[in-house]
Chimera marker file (.cmm) of the C-alpha trace (Angstrom):
<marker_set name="trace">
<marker id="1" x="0.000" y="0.000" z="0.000" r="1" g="1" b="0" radius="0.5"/>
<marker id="2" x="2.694" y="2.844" z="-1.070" r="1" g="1" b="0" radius="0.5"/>
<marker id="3" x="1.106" y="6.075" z="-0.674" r="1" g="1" b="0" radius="0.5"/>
<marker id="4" x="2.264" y="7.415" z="-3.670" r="1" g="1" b="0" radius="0.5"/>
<marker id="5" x="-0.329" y="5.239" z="-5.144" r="1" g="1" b="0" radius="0.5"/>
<marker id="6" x="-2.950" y="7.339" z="-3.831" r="1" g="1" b="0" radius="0.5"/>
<marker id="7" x="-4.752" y="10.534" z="-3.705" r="1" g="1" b="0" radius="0.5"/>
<marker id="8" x="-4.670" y="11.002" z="-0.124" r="1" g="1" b="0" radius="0.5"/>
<marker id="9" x="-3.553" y="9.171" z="3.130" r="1" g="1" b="0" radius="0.5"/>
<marker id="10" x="-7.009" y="8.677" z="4.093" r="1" g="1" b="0" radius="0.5"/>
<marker id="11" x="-7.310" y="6.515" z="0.851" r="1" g="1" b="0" radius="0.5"/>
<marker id="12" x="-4.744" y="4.407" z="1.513" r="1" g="1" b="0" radius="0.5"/>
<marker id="13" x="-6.109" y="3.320" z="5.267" r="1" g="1" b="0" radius="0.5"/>
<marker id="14" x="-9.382" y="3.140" z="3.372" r="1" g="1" b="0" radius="0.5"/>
<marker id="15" x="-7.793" y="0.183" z="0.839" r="1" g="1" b="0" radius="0.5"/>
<marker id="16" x="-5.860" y="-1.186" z="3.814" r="1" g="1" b="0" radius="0.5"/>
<marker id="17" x="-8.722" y="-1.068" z="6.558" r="1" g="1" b="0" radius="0.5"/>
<marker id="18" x="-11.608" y="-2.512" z="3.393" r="1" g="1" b="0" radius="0.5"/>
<marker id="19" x="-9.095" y="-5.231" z="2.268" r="1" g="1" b="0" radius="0.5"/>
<marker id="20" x="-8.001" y="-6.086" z="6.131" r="1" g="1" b="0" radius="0.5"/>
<marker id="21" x="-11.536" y="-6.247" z="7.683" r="1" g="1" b="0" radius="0.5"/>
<marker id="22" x="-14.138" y="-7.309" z="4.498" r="1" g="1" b="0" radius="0.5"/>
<marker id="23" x="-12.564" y="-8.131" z="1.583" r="1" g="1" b="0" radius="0.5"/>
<marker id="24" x="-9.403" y="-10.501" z="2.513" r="1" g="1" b="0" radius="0.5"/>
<marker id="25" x="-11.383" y="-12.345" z="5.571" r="1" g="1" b="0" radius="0.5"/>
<marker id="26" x="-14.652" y="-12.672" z="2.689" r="1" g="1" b="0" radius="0.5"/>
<marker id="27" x="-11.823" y="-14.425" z="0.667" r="1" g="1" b="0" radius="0.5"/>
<marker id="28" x="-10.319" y="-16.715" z="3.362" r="1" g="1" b="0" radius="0.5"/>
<marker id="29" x="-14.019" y="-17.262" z="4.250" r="1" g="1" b="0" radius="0.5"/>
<marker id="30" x="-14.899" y="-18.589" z="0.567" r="1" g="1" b="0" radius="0.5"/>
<marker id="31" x="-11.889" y="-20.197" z="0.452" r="1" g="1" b="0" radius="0.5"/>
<marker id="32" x="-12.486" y="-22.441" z="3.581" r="1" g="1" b="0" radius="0.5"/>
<marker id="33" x="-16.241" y="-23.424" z="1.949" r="1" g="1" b="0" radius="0.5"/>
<marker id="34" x="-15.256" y="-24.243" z="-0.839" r="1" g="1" b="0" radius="0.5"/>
<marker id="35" x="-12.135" y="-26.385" z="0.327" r="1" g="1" b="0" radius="0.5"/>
<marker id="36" x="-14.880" y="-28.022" z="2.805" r="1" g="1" b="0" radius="0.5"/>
<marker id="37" x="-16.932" y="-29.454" z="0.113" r="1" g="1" b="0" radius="0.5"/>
<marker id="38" x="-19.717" y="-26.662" z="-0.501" r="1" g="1" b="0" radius="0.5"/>
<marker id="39" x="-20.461" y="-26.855" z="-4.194" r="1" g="1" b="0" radius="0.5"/>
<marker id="40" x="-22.496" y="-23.484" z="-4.481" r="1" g="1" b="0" radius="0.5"/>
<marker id="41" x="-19.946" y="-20.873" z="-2.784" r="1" g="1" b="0" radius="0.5"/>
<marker id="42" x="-20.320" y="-17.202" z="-4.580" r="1" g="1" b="0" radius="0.5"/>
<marker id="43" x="-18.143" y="-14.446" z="-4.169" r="1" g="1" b="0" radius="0.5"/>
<marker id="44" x="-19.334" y="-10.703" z="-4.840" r="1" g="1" b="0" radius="0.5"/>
<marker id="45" x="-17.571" y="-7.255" z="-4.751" r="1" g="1" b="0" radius="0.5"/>
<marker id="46" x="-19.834" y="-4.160" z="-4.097" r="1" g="1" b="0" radius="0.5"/>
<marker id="47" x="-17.884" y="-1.119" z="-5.631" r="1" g="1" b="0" radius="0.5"/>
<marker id="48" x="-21.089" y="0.702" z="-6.112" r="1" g="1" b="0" radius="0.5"/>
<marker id="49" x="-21.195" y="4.383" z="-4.416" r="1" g="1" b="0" radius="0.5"/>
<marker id="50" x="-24.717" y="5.160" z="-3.172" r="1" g="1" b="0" radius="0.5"/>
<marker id="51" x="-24.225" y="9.558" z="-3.823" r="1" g="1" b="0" radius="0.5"/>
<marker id="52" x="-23.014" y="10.010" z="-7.383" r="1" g="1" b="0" radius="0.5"/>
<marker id="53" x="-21.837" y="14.108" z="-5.800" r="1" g="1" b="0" radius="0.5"/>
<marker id="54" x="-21.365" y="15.798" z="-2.492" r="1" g="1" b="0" radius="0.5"/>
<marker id="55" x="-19.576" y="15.014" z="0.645" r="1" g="1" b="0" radius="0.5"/>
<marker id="56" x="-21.322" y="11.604" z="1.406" r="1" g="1" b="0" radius="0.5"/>
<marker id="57" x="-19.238" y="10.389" z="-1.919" r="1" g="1" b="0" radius="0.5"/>
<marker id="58" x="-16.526" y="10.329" z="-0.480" r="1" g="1" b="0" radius="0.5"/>
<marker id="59" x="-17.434" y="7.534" z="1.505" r="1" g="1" b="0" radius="0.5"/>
<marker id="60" x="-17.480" y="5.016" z="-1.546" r="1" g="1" b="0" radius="0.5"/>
<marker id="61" x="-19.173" y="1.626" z="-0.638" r="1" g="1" b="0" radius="0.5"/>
<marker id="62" x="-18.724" y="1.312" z="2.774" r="1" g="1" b="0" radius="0.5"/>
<marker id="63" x="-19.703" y="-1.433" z="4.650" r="1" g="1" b="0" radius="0.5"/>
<marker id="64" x="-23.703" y="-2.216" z="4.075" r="1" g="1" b="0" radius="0.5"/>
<marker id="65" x="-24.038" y="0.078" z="1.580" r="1" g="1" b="0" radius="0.5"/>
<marker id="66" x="-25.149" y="-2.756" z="-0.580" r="1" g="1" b="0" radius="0.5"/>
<marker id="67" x="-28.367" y="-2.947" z="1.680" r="1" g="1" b="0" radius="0.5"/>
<marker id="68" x="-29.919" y="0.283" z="0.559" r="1" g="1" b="0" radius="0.5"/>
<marker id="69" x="-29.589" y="-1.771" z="-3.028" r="1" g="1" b="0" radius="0.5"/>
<marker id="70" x="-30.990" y="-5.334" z="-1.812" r="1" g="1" b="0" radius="0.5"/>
<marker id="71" x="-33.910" y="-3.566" z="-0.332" r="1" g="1" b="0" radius="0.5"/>
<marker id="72" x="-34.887" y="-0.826" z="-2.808" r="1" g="1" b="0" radius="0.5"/>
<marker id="73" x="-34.815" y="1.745" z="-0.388" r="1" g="1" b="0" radius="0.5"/>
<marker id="74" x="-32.319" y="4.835" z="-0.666" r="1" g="1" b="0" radius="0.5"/>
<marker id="75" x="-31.739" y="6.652" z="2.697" r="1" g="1" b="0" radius="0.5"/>
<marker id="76" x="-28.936" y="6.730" z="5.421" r="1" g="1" b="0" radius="0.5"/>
<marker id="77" x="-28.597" y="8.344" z="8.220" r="1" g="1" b="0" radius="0.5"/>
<marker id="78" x="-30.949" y="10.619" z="7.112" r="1" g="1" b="0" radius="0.5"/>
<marker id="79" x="-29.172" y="11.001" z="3.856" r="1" g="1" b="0" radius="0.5"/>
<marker id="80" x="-31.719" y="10.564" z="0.797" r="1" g="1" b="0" radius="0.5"/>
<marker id="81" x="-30.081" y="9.328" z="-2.773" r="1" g="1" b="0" radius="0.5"/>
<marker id="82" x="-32.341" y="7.791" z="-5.270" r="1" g="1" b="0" radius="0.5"/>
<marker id="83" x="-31.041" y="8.375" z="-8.734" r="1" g="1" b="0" radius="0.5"/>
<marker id="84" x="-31.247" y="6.106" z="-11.814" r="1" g="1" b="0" radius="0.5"/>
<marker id="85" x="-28.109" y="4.549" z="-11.595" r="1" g="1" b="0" radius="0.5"/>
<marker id="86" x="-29.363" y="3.392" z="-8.021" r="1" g="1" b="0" radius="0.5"/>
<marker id="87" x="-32.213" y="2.437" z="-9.192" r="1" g="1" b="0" radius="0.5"/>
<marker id="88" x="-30.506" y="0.017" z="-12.209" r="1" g="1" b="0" radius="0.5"/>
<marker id="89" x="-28.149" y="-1.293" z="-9.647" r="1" g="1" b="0" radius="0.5"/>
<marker id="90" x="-31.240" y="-2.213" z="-7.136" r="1" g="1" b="0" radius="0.5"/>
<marker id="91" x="-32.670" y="-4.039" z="-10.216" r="1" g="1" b="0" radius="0.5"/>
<marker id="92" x="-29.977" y="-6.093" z="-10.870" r="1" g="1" b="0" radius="0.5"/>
<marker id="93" x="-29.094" y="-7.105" z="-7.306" r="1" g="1" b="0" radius="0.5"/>
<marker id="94" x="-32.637" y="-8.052" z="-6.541" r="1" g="1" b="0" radius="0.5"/>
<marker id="95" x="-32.918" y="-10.182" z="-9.192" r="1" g="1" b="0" radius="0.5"/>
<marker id="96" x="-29.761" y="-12.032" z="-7.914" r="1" g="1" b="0" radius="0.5"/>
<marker id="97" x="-30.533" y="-11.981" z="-4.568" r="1" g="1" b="0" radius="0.5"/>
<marker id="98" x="-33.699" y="-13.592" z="-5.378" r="1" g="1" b="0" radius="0.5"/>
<marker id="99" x="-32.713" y="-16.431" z="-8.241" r="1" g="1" b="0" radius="0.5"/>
<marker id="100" x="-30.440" y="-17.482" z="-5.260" r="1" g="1" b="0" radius="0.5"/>
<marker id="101" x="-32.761" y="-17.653" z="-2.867" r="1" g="1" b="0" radius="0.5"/>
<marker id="102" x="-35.437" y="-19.514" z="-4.857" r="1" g="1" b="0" radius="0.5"/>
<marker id="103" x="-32.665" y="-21.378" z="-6.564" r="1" g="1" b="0" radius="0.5"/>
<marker id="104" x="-29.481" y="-21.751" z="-5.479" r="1" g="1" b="0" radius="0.5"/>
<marker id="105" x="-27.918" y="-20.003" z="-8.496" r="1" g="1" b="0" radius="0.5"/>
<marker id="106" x="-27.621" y="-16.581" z="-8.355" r="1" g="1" b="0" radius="0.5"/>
<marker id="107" x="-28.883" y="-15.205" z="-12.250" r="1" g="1" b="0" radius="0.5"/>
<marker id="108" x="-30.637" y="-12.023" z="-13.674" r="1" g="1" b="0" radius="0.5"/>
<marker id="109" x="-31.900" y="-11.599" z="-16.601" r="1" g="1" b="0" radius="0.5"/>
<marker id="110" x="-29.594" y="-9.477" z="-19.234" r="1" g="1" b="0" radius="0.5"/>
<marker id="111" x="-26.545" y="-9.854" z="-16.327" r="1" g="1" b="0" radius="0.5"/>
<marker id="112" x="-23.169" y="-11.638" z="-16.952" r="1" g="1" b="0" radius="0.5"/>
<marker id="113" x="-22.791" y="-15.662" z="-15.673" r="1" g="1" b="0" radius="0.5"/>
<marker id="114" x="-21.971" y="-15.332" z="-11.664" r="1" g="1" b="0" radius="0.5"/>
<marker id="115" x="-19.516" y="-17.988" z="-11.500" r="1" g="1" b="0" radius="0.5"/>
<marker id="116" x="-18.701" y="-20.212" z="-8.681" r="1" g="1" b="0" radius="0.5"/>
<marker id="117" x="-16.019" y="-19.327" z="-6.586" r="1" g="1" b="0" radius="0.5"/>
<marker id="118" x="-12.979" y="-21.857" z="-6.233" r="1" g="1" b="0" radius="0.5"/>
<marker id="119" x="-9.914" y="-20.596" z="-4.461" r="1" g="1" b="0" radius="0.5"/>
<marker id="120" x="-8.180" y="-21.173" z="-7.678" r="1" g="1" b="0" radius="0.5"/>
<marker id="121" x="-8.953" y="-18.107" z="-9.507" r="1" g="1" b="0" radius="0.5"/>
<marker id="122" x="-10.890" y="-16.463" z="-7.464" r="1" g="1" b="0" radius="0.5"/>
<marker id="123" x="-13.773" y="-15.544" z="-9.735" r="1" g="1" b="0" radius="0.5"/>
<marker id="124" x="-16.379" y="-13.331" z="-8.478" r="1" g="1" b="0" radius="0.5"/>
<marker id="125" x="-18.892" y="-10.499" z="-9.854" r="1" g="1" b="0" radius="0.5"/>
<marker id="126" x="-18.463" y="-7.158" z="-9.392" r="1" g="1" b="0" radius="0.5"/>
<marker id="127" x="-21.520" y="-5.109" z="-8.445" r="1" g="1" b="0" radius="0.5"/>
<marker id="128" x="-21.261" y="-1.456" z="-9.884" r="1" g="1" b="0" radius="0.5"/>
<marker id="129" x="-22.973" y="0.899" z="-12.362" r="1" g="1" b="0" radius="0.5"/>
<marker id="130" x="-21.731" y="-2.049" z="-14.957" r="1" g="1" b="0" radius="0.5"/>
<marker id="131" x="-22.339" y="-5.382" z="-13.329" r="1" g="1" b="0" radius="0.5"/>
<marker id="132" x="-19.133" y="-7.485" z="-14.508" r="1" g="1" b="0" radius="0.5"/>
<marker id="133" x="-17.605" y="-10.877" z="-13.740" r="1" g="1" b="0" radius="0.5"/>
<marker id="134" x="-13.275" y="-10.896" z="-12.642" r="1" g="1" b="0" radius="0.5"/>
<marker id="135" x="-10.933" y="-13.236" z="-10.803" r="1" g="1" b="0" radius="0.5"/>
<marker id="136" x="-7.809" y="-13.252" z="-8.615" r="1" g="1" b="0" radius="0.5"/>
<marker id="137" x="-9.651" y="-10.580" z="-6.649" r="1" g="1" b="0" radius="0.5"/>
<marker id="138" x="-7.067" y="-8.128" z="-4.716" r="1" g="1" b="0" radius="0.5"/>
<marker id="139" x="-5.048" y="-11.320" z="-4.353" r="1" g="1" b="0" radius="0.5"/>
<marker id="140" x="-1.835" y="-9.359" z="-3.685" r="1" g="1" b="0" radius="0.5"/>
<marker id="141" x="-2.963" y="-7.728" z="-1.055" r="1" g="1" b="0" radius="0.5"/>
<marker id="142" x="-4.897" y="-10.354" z="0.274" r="1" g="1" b="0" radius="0.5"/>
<marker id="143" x="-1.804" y="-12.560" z="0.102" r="1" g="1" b="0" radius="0.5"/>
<marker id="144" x="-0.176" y="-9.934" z="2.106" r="1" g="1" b="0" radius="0.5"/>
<marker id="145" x="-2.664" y="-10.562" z="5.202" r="1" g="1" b="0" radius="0.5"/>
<marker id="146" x="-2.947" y="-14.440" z="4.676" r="1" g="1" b="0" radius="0.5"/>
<marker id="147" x="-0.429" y="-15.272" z="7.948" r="1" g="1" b="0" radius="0.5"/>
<marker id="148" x="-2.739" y="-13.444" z="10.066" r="1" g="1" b="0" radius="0.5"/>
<marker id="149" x="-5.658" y="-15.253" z="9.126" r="1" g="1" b="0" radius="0.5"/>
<marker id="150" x="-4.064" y="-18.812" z="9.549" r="1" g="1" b="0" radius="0.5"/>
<marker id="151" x="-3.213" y="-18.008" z="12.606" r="1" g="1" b="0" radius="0.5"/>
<marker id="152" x="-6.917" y="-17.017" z="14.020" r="1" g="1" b="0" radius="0.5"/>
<marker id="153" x="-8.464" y="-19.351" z="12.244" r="1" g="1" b="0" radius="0.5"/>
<marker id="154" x="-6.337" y="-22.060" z="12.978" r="1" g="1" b="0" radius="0.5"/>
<marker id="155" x="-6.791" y="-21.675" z="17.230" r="1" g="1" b="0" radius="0.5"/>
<link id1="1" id2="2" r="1" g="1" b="0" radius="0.2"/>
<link id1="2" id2="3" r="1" g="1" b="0" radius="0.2"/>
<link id1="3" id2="4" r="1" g="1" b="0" radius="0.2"/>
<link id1="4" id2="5" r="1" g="1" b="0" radius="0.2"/>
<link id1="5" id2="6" r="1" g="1" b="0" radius="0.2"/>
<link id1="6" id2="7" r="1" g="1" b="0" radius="0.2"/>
<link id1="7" id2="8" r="1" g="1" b="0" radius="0.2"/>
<link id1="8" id2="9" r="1" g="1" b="0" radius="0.2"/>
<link id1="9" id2="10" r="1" g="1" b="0" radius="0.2"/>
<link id1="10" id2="11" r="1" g="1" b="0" radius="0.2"/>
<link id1="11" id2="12" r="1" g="1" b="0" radius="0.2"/>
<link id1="12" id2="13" r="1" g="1" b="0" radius="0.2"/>
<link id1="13" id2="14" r="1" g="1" b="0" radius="0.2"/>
<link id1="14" id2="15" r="1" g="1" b="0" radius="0.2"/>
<link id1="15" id2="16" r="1" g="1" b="0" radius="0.2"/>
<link id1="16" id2="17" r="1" g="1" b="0" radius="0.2"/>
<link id1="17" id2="18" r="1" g="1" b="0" radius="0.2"/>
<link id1="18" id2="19" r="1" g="1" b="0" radius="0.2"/>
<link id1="19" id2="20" r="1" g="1" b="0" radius="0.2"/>
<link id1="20" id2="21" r="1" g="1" b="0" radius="0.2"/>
<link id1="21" id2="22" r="1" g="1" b="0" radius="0.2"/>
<link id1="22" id2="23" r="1" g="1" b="0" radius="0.2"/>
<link id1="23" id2="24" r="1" g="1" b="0" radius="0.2"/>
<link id1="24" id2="25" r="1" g="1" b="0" radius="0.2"/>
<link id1="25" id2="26" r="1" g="1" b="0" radius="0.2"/>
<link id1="26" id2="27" r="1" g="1" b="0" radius="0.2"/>
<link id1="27" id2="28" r="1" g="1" b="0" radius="0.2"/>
<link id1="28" id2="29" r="1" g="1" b="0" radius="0.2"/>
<link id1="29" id2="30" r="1" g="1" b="0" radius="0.2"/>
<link id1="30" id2="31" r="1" g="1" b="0" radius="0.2"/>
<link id1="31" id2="32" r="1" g="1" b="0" radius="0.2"/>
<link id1="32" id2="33" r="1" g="1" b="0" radius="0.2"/>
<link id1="33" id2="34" r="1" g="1" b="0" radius="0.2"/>
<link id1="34" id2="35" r="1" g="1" b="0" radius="0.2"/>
<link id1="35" id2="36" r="1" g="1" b="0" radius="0.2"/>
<link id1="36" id2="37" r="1" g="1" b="0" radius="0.2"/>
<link id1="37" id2="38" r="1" g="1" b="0" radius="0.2"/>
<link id1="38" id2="39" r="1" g="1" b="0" radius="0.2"/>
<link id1="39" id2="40" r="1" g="1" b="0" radius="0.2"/>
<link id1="40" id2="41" r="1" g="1" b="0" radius="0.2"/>
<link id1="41" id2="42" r="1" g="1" b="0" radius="0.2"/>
<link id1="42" id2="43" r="1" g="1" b="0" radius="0.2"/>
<link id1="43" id2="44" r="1" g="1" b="0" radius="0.2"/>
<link id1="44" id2="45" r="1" g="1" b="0" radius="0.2"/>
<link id1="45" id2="46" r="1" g="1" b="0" radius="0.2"/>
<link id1="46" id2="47" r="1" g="1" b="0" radius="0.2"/>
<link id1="47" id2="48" r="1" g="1" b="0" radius="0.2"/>
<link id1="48" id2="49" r="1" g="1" b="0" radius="0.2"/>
<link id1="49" id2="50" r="1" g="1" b="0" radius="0.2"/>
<link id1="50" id2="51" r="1" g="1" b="0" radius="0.2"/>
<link id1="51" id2="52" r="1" g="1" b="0" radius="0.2"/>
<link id1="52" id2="53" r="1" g="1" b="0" radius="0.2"/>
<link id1="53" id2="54" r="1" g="1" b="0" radius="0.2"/>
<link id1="54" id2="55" r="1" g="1" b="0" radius="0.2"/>
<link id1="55" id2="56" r="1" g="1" b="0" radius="0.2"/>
<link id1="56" id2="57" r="1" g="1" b="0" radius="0.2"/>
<link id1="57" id2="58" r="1" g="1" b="0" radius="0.2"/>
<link id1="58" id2="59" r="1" g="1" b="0" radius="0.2"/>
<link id1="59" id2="60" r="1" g="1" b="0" radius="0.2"/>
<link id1="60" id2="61" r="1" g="1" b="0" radius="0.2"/>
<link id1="61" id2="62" r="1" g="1" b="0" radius="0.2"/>
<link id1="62" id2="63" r="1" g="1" b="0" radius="0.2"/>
<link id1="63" id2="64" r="1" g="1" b="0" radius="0.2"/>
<link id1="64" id2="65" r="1" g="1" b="0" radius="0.2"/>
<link id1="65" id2="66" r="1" g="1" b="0" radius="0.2"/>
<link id1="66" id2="67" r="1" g="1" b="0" radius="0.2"/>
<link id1="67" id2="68" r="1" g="1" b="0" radius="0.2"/>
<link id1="68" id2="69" r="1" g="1" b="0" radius="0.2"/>
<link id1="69" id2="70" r="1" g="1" b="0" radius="0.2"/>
<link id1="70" id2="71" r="1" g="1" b="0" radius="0.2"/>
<link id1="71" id2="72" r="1" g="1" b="0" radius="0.2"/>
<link id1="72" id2="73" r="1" g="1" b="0" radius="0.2"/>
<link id1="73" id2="74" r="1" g="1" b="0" radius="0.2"/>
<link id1="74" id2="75" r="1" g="1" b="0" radius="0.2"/>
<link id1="75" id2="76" r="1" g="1" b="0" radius="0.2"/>
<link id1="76" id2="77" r="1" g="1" b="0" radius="0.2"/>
<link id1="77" id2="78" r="1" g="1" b="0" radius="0.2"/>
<link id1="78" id2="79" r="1" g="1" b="0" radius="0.2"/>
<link id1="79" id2="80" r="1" g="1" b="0" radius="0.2"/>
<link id1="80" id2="81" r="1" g="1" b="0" radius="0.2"/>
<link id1="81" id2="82" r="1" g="1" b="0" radius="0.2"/>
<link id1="82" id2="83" r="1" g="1" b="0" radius="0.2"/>
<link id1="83" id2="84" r="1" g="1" b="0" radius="0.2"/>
<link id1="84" id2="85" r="1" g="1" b="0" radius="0.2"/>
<link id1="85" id2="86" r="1" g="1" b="0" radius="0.2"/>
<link id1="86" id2="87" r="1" g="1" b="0" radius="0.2"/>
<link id1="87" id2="88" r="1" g="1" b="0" radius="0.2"/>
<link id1="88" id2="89" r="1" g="1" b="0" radius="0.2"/>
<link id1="89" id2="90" r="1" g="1" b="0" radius="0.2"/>
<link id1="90" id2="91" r="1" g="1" b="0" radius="0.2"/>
<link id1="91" id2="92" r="1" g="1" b="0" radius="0.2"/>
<link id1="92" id2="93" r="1" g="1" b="0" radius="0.2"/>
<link id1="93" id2="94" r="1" g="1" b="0" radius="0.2"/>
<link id1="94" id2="95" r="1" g="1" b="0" radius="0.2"/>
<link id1="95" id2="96" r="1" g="1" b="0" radius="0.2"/>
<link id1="96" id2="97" r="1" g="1" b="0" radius="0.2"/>
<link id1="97" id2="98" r="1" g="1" b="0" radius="0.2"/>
<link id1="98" id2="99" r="1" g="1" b="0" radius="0.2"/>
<link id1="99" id2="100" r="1" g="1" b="0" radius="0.2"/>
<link id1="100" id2="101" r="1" g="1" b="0" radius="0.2"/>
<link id1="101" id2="102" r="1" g="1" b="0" radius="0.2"/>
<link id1="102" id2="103" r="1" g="1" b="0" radius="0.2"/>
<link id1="103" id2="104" r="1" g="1" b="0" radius="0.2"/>
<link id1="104" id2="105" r="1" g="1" b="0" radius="0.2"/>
<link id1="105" id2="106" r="1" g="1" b="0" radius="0.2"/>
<link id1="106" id2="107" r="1" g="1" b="0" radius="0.2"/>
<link id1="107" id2="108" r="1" g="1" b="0" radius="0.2"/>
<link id1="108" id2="109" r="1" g="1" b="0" radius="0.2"/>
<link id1="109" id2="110" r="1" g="1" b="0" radius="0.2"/>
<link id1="110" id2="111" r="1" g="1" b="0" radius="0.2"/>
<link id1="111" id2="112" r="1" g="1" b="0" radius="0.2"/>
<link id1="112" id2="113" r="1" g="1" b="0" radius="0.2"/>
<link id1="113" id2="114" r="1" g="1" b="0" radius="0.2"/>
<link id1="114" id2="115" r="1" g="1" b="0" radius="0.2"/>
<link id1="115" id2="116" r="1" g="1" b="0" radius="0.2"/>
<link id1="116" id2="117" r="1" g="1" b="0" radius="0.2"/>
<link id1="117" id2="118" r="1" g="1" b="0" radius="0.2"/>
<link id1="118" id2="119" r="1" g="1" b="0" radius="0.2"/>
<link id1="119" id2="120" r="1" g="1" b="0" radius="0.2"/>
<link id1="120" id2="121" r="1" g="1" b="0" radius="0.2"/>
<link id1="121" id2="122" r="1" g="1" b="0" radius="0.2"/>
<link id1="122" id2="123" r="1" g="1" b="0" radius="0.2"/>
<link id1="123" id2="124" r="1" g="1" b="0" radius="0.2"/>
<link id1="124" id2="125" r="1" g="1" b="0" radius="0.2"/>
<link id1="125" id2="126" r="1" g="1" b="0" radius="0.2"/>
<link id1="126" id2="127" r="1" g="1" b="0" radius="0.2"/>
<link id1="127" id2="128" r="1" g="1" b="0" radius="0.2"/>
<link id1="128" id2="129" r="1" g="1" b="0" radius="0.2"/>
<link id1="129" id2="130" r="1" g="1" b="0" radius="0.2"/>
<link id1="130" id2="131" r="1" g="1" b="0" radius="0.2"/>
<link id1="131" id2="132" r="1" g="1" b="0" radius="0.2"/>
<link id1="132" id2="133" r="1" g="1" b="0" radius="0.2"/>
<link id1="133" id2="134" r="1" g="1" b="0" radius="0.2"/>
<link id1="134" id2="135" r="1" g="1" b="0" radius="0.2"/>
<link id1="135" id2="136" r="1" g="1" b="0" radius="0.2"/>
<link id1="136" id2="137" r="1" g="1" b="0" radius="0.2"/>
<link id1="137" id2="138" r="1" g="1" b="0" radius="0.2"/>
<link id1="138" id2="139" r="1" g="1" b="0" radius="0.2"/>
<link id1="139" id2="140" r="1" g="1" b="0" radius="0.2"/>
<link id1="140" id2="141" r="1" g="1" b="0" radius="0.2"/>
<link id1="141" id2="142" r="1" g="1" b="0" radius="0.2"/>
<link id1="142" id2="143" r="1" g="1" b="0" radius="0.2"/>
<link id1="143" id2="144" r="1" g="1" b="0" radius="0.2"/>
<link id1="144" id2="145" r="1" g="1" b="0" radius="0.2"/>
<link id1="145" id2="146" r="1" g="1" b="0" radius="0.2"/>
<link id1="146" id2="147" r="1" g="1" b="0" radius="0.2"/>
<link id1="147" id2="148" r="1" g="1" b="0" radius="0.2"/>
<link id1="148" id2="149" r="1" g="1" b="0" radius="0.2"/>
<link id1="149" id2="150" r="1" g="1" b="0" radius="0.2"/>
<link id1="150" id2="151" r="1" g="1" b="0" radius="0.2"/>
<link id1="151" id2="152" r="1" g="1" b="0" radius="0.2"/>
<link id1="152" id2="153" r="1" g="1" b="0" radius="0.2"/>
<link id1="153" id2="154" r="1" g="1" b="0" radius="0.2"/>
<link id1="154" id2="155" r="1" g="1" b="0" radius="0.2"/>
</marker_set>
């Protein structure tokens, strides 16, 4: 995490704190399912910000943000944010939320494939403005926080 990779200081513990706390322990998580024999382990990054301007932007996709999105239902903290972008986003993740729940396989209409996760690789969707499907995600860093997480988990 050099800092003169980014903007601001405040970025950087952003990156460090997200990948330390969600995004690297979501990873070990997956990985430990799908090493235990669960065939139908998915793996989703929300990048999504709920404001599109003002100061709230600045928080990005912070933790739960994806709520407002599952539920339809734009406020925080007092903070209203509907938009159409929102709106598409909400769309999308209901209608995966929902095929998974009634199905097991999380699918929407007009979205990419959400592939199964397998710690080789990595795969995953990515839930933003564009829905999209990667791999290998943040595996640097996450390699970078891996001894840690033996060690908890393996008490």
């Amino acid at each position: 995490y050099p800092l003169s990779g980014y903007a601001t200081p405040r970025k950087a513990f952003s990156d460090v704190f997200t990948d330390m706390a969600f995004t690297c322990t979501t990873r070990e998580l997956a990985d430990m399912l799908s090493k235990g024999g669960s065939k139908n382990v998915y793996l989703y990054y929300f990048s999504k910000s709920p404001v599109e301007a003002g100061s709230f932007k600045e928080w990005g996709a912070f933790h739960g943000a994806e709520l407002s999105y599952i539920f339809n239902k734009f406020e925080f903290m007092g903070i209203k944010f509907p938009s159409k972008d929102n709106s598409a986003v909400a769309k999308d993740m209901i209608a995966l939320w929902s095929s998974f729940a009634r199905t097991g396989v999380p699918a929407g209409e007009g979205l990419p494939e959400w592939p199964k996760y397998e710690p080789a690789g990595a795969k995953y969707i990515h839930i933003d403005t564009e829905t999209t499907t990667g791999g290998n995600l943040r595996t640097d860093k996450c390699l970078y926080f891996r001894p840690a997480y033996k060690s908890a988990f393996d008490r």
